[in-house]
N, CA, C and O of each residue as an XYZ file, in Angstrom:
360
protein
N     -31.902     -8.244     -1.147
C     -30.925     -9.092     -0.511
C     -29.696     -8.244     -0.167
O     -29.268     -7.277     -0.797
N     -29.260     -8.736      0.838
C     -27.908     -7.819      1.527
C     -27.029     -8.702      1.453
O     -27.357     -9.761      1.989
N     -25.757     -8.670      0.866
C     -24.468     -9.456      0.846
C     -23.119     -8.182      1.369
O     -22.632     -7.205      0.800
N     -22.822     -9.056      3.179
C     -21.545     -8.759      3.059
C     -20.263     -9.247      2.024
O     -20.122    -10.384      1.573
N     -19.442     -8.160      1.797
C     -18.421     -8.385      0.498
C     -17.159     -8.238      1.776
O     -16.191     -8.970      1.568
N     -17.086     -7.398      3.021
C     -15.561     -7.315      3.443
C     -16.674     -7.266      4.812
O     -17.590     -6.495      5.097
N     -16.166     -8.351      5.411
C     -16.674     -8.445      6.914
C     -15.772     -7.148      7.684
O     -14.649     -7.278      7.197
N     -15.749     -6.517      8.200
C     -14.464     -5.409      8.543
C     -15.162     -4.548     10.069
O     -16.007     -3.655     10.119
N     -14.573     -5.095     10.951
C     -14.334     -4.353     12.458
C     -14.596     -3.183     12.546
O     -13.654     -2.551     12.069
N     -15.803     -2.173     13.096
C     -15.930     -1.130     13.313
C     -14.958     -0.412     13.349
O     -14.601      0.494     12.596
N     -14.550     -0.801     14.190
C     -13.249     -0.119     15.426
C     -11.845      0.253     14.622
O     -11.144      1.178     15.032
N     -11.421     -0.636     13.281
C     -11.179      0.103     12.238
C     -11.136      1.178     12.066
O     -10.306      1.980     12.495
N     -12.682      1.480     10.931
C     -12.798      2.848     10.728
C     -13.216      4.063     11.833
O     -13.448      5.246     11.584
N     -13.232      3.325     13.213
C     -13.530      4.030     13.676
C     -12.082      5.325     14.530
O     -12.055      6.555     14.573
N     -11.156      4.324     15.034
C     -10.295      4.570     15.115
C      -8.556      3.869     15.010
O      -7.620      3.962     15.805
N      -8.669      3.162     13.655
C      -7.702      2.905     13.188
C      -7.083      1.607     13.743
O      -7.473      1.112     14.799
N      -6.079      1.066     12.972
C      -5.675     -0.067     13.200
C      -5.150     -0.101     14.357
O      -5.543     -0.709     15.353
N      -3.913      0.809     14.173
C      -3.117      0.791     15.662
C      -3.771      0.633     17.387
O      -3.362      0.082     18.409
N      -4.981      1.443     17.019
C      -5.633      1.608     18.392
C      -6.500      0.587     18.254
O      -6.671      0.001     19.323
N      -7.114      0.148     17.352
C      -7.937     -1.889     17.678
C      -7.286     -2.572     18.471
O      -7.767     -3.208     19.408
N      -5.524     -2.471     18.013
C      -4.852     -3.755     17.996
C      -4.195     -3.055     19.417
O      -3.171     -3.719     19.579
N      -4.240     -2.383     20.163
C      -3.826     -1.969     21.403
C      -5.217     -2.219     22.224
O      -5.248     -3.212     22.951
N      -6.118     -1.562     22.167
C      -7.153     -2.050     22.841
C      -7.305     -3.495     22.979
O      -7.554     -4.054     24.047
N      -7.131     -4.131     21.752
C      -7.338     -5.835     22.158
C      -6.300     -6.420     22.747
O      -6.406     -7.446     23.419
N      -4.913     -5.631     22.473
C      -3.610     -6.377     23.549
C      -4.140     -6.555     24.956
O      -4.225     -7.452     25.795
N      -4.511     -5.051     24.796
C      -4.912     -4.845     26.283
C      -6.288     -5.502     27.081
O      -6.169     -5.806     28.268
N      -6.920     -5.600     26.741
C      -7.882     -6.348     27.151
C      -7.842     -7.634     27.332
O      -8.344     -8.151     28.330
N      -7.177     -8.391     26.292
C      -7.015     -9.509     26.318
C      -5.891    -10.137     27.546
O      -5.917    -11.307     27.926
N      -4.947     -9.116     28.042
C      -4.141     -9.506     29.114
C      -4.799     -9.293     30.053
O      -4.782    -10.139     30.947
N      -5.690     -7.999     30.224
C      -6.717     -8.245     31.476
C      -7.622     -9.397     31.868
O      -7.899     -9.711     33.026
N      -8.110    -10.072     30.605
C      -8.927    -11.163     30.724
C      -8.285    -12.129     30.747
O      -9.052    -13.048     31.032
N      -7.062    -12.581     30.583
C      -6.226    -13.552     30.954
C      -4.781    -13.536     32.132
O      -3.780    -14.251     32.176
N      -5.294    -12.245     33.094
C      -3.779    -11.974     33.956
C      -2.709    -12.056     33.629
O      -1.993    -12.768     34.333
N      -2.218    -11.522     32.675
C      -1.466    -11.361     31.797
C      -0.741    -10.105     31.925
O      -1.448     -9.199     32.365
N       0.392     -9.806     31.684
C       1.451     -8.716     31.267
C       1.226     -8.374     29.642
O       1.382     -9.374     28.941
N       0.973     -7.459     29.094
C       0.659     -7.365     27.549
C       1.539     -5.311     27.483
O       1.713     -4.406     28.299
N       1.764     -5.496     26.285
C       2.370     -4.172     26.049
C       2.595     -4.160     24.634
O       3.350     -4.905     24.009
N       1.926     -3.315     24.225
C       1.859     -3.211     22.690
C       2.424     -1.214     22.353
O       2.188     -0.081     22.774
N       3.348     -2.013     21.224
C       4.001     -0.311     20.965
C       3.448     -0.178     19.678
O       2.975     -1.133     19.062
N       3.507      1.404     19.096
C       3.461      1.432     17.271
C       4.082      2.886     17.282
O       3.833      3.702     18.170
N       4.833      3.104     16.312
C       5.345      4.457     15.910
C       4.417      5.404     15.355
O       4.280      6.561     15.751
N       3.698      4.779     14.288
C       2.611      5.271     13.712
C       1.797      4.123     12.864
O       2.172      2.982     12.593
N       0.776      4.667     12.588
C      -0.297      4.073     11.545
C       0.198      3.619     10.514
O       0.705      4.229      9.573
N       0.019      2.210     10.720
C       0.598      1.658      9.068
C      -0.092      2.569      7.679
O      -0.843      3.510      7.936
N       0.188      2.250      6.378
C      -0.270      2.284      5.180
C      -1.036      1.112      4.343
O      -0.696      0.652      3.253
N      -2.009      0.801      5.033
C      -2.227     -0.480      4.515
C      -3.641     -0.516      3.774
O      -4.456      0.374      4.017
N      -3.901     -1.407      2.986
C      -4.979     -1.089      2.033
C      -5.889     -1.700      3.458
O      -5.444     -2.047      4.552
N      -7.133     -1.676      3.021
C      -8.557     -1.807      3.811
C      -8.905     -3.545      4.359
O      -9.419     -3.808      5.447
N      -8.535     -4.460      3.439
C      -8.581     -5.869      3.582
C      -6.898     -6.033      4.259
O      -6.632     -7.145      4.715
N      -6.024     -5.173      4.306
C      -4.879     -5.322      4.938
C      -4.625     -4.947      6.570
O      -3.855     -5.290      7.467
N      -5.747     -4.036      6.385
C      -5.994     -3.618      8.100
C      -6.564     -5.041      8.784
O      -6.053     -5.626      9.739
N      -7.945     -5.498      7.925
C      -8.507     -6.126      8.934
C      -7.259     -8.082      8.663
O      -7.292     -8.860      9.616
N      -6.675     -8.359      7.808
C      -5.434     -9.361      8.190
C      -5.108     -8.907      9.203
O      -5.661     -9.338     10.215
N      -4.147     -7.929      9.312
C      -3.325     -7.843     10.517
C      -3.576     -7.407     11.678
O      -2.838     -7.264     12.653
N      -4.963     -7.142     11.486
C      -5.693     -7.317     12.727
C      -6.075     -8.894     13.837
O      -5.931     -9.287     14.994
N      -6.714     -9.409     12.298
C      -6.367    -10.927     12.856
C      -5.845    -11.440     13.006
O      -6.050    -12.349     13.811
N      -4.520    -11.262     12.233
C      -3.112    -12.233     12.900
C      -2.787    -12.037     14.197
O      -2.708    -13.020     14.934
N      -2.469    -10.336     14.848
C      -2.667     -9.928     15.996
C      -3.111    -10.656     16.594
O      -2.317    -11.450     17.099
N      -4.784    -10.874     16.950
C      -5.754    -11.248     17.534
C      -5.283    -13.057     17.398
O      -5.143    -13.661     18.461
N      -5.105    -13.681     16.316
C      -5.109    -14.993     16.721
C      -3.827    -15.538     17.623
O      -3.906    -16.468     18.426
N      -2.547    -14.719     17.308
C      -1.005    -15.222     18.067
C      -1.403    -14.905     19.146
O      -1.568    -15.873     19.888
N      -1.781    -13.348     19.837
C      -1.912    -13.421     21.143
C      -3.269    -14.377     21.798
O      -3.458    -14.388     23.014
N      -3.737    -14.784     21.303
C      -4.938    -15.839     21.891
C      -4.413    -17.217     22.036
O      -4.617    -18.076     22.894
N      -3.781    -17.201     21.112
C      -2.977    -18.329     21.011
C      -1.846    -18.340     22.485
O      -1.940    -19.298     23.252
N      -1.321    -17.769     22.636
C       0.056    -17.470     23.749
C      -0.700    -17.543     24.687
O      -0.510    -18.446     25.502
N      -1.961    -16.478     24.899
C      -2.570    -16.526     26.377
C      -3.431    -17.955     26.581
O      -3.807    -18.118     27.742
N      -3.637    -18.546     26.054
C      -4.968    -19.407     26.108
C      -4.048    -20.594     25.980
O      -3.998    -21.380     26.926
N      -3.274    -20.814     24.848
C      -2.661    -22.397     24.748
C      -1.117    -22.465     25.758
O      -0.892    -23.259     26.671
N      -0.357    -21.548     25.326
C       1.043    -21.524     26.616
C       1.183    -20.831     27.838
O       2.068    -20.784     28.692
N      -0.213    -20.170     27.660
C      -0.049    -19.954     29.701
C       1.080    -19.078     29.985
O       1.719    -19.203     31.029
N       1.361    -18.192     29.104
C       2.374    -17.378     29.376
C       1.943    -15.789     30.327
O       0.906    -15.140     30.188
N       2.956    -15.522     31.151
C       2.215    -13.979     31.856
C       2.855    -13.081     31.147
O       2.413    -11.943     31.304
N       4.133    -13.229     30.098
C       3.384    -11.758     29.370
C       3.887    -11.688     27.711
O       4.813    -12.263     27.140
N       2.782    -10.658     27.178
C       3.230    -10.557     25.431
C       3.588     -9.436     24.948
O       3.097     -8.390     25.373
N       4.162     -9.451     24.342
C       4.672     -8.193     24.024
C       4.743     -7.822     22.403
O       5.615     -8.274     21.661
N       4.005     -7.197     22.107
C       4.235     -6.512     20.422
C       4.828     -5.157     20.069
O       4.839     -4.271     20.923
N       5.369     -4.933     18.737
C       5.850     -4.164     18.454
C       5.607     -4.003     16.854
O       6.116     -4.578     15.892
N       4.833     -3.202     16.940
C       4.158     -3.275     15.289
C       5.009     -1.992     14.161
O       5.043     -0.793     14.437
N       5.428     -2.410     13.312
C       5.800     -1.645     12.163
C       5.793     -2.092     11.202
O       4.590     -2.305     11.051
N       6.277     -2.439     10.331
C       5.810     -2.927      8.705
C       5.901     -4.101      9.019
O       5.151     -4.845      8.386
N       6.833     -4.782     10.110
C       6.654     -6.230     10.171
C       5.179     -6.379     11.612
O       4.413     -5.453     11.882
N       5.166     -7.446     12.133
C       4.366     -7.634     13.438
C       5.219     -8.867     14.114
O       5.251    -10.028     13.708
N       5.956     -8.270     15.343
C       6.883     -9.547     16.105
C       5.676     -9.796     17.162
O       4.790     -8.985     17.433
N       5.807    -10.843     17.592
C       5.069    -11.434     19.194
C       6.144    -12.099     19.683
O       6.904    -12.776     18.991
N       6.248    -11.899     21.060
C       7.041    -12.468     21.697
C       6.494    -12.527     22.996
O       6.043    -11.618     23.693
N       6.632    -14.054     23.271
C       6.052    -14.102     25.121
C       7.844    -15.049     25.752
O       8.955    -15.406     25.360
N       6.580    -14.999     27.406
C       8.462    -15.650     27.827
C       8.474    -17.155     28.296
O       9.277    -17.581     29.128
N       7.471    -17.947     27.659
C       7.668    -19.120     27.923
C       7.083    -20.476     26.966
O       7.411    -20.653     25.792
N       6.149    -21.373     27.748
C       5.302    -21.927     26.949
C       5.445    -23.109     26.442
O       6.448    -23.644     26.914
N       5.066    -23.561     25.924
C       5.274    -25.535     25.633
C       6.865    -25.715     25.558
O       7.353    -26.831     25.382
């Protein structure tokens, strides 16, 4: 029997948090005509179940902005905190 214990995103270990969570900004404004711009100074320090959270928080606010408020653009800026900011919306 095979039991996943940490469901966890290739793209992770493959090349790190910062660059998941830019690739999916980015894509995700392409697939929604969208303005998206995602910055990072460097690679967080984060334990392994901490990468893939703030991966998903990422992933759910901007889905959220593009999909529920119809906004044209998002903008992140990742460092120990994670801001989102778009320019409109309900």
């Amino acid at each position: 029997m095979f039991v996943i214990r940490e469901p966890r995103p290739a793209e992770l270990d493959t090349n790190g948090l910062v660059e998941a969570l830019h690739k999916f900004v980015t894509l995700a404004g392409r697939t929604h005509g969208a303005e998206t711009r995602f910055d990072a100074e460097e690679e967080p320090t984060l334990k392994r179940i901490g990468e893939v959270e703030g991966l998903c928080m990422v992933q759910e606010a901007v889905h959220n902005l593009l999909r529920h408020a119809r906004v044209s653009r998002v903008s992140g800026l990742e460092n120990v905190a994670v801001i989102v900011s778009d320019n409109g919306g309900f």
